[in-house]
C-alpha positions in Angstrom: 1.2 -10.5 -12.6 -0.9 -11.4 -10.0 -5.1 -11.4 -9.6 -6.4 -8.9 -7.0 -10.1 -8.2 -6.1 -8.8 -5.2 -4.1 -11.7 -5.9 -1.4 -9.3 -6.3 1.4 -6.0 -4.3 2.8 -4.4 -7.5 1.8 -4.9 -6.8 -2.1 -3.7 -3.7 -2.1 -0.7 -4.8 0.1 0.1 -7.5 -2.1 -0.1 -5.1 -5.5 1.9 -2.7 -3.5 5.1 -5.3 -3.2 4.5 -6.2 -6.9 4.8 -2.6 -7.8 8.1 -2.5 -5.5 9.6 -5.4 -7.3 9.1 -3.8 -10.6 10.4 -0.9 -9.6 7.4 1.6 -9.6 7.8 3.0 -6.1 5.7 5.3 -6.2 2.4 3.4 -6.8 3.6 0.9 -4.0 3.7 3.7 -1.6 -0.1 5.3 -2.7 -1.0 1.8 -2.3 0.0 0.6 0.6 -1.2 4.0 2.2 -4.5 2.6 0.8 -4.0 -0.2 2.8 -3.4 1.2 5.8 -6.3 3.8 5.1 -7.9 0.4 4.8 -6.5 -1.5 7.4 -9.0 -0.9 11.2 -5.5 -2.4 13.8 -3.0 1.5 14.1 -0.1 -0.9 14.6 -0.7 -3.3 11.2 -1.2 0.1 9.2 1.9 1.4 10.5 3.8 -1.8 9.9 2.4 -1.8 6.4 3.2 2.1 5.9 7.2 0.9 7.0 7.3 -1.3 4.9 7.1 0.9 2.2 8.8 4.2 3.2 8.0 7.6 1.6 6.6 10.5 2.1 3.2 10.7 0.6 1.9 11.9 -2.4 -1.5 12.2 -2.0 -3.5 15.6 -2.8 -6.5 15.5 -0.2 -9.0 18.0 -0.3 
């Protein structure tokens, strides 16, 4: 398993396709939502959020 600092979109990108590999979809979805939460270019966060289809799960406020 791989090092992340999770200070950039990149982190939480890479953790996301780790999580994809092993199978926990779920958590690769919330995090690359995170990274495209993260991420300041609409077409990169988009890319990143196809990447890893889904609907989200996330309980805003």
């Amino acid at each position: 398993m791989a090092s992340f600092n999770f200070n950039r979109p990149d982190d939480f990108v890479a953790a996301a396709r780790e999580m994809a590999d092993a199978g926990r979809l779920t958590l690769a979805r919330l995090l690359a939502e995170e990274a495209a939460d993260r991420t300041t270019d609409p077409a990169a966060a988009a890319r990143i959020l196809n990447e890893f289809p889904g609907n989200s799960l996330r309980q805003e406020d």
